[in-house]
C-alpha positions in Angstrom: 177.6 -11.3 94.0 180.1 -14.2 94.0 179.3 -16.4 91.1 177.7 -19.8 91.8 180.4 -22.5 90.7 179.8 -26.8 90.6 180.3 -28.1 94.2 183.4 -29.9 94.7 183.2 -33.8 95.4 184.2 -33.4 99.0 181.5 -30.8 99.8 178.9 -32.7 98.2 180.1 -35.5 100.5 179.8 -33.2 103.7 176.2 -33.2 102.5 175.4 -36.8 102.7 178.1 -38.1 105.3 176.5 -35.6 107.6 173.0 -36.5 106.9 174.7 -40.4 107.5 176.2 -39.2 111.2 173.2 -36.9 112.4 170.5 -40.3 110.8 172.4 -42.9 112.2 173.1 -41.6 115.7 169.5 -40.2 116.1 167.8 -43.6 115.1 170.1 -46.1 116.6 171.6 -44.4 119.8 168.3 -42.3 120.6 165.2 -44.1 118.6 164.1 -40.9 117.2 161.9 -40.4 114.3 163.9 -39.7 111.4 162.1 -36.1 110.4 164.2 -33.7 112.2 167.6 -35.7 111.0 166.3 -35.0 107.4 165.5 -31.5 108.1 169.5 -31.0 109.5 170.4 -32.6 106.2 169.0 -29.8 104.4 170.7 -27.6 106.4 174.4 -29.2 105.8 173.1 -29.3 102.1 172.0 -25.5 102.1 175.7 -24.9 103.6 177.5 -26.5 101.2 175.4 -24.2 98.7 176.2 -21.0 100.0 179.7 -21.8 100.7 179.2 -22.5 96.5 178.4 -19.4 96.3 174.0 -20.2 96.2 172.3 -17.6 97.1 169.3 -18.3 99.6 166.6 -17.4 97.1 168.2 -20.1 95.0 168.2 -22.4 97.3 165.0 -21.8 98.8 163.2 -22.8 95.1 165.1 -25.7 95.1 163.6 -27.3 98.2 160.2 -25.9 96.7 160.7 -27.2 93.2 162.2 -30.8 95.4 158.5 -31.0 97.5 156.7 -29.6 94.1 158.2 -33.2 92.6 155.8 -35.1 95.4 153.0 -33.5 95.4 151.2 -35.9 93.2 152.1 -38.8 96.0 150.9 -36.3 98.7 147.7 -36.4 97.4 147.4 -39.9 96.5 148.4 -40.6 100.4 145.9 -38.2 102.1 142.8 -40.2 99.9 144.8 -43.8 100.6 144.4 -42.9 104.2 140.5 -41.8 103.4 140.4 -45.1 101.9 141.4 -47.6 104.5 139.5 -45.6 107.2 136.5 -46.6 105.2 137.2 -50.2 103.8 137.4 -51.0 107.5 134.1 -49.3 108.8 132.7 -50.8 105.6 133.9 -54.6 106.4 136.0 -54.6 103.3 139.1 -54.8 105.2 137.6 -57.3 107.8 136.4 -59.7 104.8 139.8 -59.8 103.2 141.6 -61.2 106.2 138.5 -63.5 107.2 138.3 -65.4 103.5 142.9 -65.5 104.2 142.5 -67.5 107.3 140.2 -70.0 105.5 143.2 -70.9 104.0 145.2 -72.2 106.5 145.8 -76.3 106.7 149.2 -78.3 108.2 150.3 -79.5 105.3 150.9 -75.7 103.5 151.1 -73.7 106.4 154.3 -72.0 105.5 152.4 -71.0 102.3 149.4 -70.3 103.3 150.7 -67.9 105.9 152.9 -66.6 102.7 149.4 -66.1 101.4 147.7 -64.7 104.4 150.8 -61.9 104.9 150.3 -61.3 101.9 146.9 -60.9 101.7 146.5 -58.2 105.0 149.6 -56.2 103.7 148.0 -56.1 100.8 144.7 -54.7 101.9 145.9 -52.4 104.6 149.3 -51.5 103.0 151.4 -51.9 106.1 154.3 -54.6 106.5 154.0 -53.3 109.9 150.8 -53.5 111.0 150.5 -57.1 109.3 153.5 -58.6 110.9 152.5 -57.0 114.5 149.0 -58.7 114.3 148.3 -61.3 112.2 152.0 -62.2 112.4 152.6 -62.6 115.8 148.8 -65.4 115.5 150.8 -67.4 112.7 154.0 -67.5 115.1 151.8 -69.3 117.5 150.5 -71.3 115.0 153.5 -72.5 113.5 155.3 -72.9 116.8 152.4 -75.5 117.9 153.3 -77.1 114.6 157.2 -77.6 115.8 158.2 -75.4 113.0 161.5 -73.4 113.7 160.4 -69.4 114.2 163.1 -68.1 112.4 161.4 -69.8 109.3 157.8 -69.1 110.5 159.0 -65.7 110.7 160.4 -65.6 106.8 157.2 -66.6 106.1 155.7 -63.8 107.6 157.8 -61.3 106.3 157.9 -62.8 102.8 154.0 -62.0 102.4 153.9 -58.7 104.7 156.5 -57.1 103.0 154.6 -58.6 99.5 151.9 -56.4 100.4 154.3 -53.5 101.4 155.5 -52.9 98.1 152.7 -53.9 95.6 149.6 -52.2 97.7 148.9 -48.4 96.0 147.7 -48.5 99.9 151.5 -48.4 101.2 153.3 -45.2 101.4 156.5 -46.9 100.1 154.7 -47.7 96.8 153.4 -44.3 96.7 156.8 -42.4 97.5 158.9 -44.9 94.8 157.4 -43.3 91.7 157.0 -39.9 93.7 161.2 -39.8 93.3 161.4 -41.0 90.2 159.2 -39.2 88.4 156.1 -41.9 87.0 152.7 -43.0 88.7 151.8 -45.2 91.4 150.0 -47.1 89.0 152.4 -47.4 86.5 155.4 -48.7 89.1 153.1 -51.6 90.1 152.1 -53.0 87.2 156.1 -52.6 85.9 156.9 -54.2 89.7 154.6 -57.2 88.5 157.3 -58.6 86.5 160.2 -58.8 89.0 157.9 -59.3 92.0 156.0 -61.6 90.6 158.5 -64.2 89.6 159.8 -63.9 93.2 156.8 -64.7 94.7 156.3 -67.3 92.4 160.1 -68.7 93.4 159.5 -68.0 97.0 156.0 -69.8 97.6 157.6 -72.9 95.9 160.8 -73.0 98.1 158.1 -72.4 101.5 155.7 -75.6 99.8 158.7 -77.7 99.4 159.7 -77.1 103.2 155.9 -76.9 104.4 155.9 -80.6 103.8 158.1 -81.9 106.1 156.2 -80.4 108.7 153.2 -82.1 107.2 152.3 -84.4 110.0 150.9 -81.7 112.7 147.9 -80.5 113.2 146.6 -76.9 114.0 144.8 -75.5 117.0 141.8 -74.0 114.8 140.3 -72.2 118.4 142.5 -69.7 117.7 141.8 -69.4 114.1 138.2 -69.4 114.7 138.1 -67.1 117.9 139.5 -64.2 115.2 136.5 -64.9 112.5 133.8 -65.3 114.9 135.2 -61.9 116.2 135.1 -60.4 113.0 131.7 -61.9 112.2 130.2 -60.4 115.7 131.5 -56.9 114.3 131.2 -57.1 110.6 129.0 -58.9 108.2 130.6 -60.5 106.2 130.0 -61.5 102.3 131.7 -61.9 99.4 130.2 -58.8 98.2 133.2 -56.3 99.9 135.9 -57.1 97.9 134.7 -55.7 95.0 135.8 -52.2 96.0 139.5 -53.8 96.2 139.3 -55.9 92.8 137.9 -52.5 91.6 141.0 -50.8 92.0 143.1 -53.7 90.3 140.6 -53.2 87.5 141.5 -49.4 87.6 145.4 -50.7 87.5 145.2 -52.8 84.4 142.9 -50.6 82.5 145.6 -47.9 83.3 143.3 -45.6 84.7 144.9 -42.6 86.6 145.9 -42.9 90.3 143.7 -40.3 91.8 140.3 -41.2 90.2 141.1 -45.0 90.4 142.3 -44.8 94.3 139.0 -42.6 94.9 136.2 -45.2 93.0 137.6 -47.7 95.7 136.6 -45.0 98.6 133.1 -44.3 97.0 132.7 -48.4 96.7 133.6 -48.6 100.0 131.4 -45.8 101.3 128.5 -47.4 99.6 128.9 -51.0 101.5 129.3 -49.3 104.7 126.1 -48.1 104.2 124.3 -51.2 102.6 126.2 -54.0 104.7 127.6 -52.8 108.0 124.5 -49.7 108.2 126.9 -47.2 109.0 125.7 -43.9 109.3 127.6 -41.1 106.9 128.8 -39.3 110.0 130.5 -43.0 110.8 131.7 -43.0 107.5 133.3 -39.6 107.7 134.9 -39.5 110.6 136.3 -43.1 110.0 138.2 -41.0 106.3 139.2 -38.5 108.4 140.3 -40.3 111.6 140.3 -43.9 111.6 138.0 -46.9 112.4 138.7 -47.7 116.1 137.6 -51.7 116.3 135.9 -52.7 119.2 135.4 -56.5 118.9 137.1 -57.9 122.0 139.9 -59.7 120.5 142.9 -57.3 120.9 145.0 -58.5 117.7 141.7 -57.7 115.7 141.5 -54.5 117.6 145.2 -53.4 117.1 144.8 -54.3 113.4 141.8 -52.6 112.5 141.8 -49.6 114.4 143.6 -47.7 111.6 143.0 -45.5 108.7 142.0 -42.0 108.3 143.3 -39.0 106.7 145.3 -38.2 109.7 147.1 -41.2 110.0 148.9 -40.6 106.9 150.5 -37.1 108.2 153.5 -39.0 109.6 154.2 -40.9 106.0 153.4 -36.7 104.3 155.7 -34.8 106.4 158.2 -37.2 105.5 158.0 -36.8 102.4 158.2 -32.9 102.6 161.6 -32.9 104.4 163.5 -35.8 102.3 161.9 -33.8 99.2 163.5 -30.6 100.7 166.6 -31.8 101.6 166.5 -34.0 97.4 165.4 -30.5 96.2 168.4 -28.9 97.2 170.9 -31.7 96.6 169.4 -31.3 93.0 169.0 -27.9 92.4 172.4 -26.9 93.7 174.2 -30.0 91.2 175.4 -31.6 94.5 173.8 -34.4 92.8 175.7 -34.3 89.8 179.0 -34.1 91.5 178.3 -37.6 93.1 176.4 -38.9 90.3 179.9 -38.3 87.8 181.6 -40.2 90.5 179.8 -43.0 91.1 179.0 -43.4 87.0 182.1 -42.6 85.8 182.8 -46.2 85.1 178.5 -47.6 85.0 177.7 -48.0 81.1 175.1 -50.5 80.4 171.4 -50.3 81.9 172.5 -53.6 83.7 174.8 -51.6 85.4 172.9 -48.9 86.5 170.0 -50.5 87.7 173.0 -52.7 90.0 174.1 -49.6 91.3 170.9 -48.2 92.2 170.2 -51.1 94.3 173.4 -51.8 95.8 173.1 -48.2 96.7 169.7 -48.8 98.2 170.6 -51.6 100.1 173.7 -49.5 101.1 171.4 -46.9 102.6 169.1 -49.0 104.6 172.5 -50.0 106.2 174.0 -46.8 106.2 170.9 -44.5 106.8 168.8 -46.9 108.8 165.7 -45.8 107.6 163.2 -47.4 104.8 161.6 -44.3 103.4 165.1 -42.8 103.2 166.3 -45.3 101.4 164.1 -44.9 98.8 164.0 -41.4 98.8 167.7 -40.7 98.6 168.9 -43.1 95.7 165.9 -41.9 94.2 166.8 -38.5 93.4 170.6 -39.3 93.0 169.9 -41.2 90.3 166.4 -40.1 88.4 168.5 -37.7 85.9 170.7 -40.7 85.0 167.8 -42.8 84.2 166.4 -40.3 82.1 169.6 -39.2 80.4 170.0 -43.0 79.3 166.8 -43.4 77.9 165.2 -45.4 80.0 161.8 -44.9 81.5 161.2 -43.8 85.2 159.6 -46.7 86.2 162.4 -48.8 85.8 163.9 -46.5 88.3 160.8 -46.8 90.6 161.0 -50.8 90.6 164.8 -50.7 91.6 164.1 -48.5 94.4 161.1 -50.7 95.7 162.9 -54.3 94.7 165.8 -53.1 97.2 165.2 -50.4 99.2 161.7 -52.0 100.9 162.6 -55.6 100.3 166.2 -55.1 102.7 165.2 -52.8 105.3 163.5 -55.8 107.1 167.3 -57.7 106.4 169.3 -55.1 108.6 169.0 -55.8 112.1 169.6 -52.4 113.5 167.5 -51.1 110.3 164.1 -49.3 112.1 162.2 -52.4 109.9 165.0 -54.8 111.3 164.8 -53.7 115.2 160.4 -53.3 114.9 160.1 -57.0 113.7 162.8 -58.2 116.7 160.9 -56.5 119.3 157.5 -57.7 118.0 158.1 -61.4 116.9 161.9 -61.7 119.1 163.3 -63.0 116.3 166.7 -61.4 114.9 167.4 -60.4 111.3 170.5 -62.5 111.6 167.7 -65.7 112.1 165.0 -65.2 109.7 166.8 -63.3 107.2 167.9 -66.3 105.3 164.2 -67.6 105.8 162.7 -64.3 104.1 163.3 -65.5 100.8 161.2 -62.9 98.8 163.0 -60.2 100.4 166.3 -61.4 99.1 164.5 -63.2 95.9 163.9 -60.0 94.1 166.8 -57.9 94.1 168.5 -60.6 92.5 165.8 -61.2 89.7 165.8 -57.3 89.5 169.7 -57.1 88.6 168.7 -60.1 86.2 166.8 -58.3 84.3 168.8 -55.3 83.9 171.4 -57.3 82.6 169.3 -59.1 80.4 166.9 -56.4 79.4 163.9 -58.1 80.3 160.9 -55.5 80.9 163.6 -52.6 81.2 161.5 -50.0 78.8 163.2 -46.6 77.0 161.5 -43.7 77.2 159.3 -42.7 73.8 160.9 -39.7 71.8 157.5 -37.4 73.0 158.6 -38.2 77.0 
């Protein structure tokens, strides 16, 4: 049997150049999803390992041992998409964006729809789903307030993408620490410190330039025709968003994800049954399958029919096959080969955390594709972090501070192209408008230079 030797820098290349060709060409030319591309990526990948002399069996435990690595944040998605299924049936959901609009007024509007993004993203855990919805009500809003869209539209993305990367709801914040090797609940609280400060730096910048607009006035009918049709469907108290502040609780007493994710599902169960008198067949088949809304009002409709178990199968199969084609990458030292070149001359903690987001940002341009762009970087670089010292979650934040935050900067990014065709708005116009999404890798690279909140690993991890 031929003896398995280090791949050589030019093979391990093959490996991600094709993955590159075979991503790029199936997302931009044909506007495929980008799970068949990973699984051909595997396949260059398992190539380059035989021709290494791998056997199959090898190779084969490498994509197991690669999924093995997620299964944690395969678990934690299938109750997330139990969870939102039932804080919508249970009016949870419905109150959170009801109490946001109450904060709408001319004279903060940029802000207040900062807050509002933020807010929805935050509750349902999609960038997505907030900026097709809610977002395309505050571009009307704003409009009617002579603000520019290309700034309305920062706005929007600012706070939806917020939500995208701090919600243990969002898949993103589930698969960062899934790479890298920590808990969701872990990587937010560590993303608190960069993230918060940009959010901090952002809503000041959007209040300054609110107030030049501050003359207008806003149409309210269409701010009221949403709450009255999500107070004809829902009742609505103050009471529902305990099951949400329940799960920060569970964050910051550093409960585990599982158990902490799964109080907010029994919470929410509960108020469907006290408030909304939802039967438990209602509430069942809302975990499994979704809430389908029903109020009239089609942007309420589009945003709350969602949830279920089965709606996270798209965000778990993804996982599988970038986790096969990281498992072999790994197992095979692939990895390693491109690791020694692209460290040969990175020293300082500053400097890797800089690389791993310029490689991030690299990817979402290169590999036009959010999740891959977190899932890619990810595994290149977790050994290094590790080897250095330093603590997976620093890793984790990197990955989420660029990888998420850019993909809405690329215009023929899948993020990029989704937000053009909902809001018809180009990258190239809001993009300097979108202030948290460019904010935060900066402060990240800050830090890493500085060594603010970068934490070593203890001598028992």
């Amino acid at each position: 049997m031929k003896t398995p030797r280090k791949p050589y820098l030019y093979e391990a290349l093959f490996s991600v150049l094709g993955l590159i060709v075979i991503m790029a060409v199936s997302l931009v030319k044909y506007h495929t999803d980008p799970h068949v591309p990973m699984l051909i990526g595997s396949i260059f990948a398992s190539i380059v390992a035989v021709r290494a002399g791998y056997s199959w069996e090898y190779i084969e435990k490498g994509m197991m041992e690669g999924i093995y690595q997620a299964l944690q944040s395969v678990i934690i998605l299938t109750i997330i998409g139990v969870l939102i299924g039932v804080w919508i049936v249970a009016g949870v959901v419905p109150a959170m964006i009801y109490y946001g609009l109450g904060l709408l007024t001319p004279k903060v509007f940029l802000l207040a729809t900062l807050l509002i993004c933020s807010v929805v993203s935050l509750a349902t855990g999609t960038s997505w789903g907030t900026v097709g919805t809610i977002g395309i009500a505050l571009m009307g809003i704003g409009q009617g307030l002579g603000m520019p869209p290309a700034l309305i539209a920062g706005a929007i993305i600012s706070g939806a993408y917020f939500g995208d990367k701090m919600s243990p709801l969002s898949d993103t914040t589930n698969l960062a620490p899934a790479v890298a090797g920590t808990d969701v609940f872990t990587h937010v609280k560590h993303m608190i410190y960069t993230t918060g400060v940009s959010y901090a730096i952002a809503a000041a910048i959007y209040t300054v330039i609110g107030f030049r607009f501050s003359g207008g006035s806003i149409d309210v009918n269409e701010i009221n025709a949403i709450k009255s049709a999500l107070a004809a469907q829902f009742t609505i108290t103050p009471l529902l968003l305990i099951p949400p502040l329940t799960v920060i609780l569970c964050v910051a007493l550093k409960v585990p994800a599982i158990p902490g994710i799964a109080a907010g599902v029994i919470l929410g169960a509960l108020e469907a049954l006290a408030f909304q008198h939802a039967d438990l067949g209602e509430i069942i088949n809302a975990g499994y399958s979704g809430f389908v809304s029903q109020t009239g009002n089609q942007m309420i409709d589009e945003l709350l029919s969602a949830g279920g178990l089965t709606s996270m199968m798209y965000s778990i199969s993804l996982v599988v096959a970038s986790m096969m084609f990281g498992g072999i990458m790994e197992k095979t030292c692939q990895l390693e080969v491109l690791l020694e070149a692209l460290l040969r001359k990175v020293k300082s903690a500053g400097a890797l955390i800089s690389t791993t987001i310029l490689t991030c940002i690299a990817s979402n341009m290169l590999l036009p594709e959010q999740y891959i762009s977190i899932v890619l970087p990810g595994r290149m670089y977790s050994r290094a972090y590790r080897e250095r010292g330093l603590h997976p979650k620093n890793l984790s934040r990197a990955l989420e501070d660029s990888g998420t935050l850019t993909s809405a900067l690329i215009p023929w990014n899948t993020c990029g192209a989704f937000i053009k065709g909902v809001l018809g708005i180009s990258a190239f116009a809001y993009g300097p408008w979108a202030f948290l999404n460019y904010i935060n890798p900066v402060i990240s690279i800050i830090y890493g230079f500085t060594g603010f909140t970068i934490e070593k690993l203890r001598e028992d991890e």
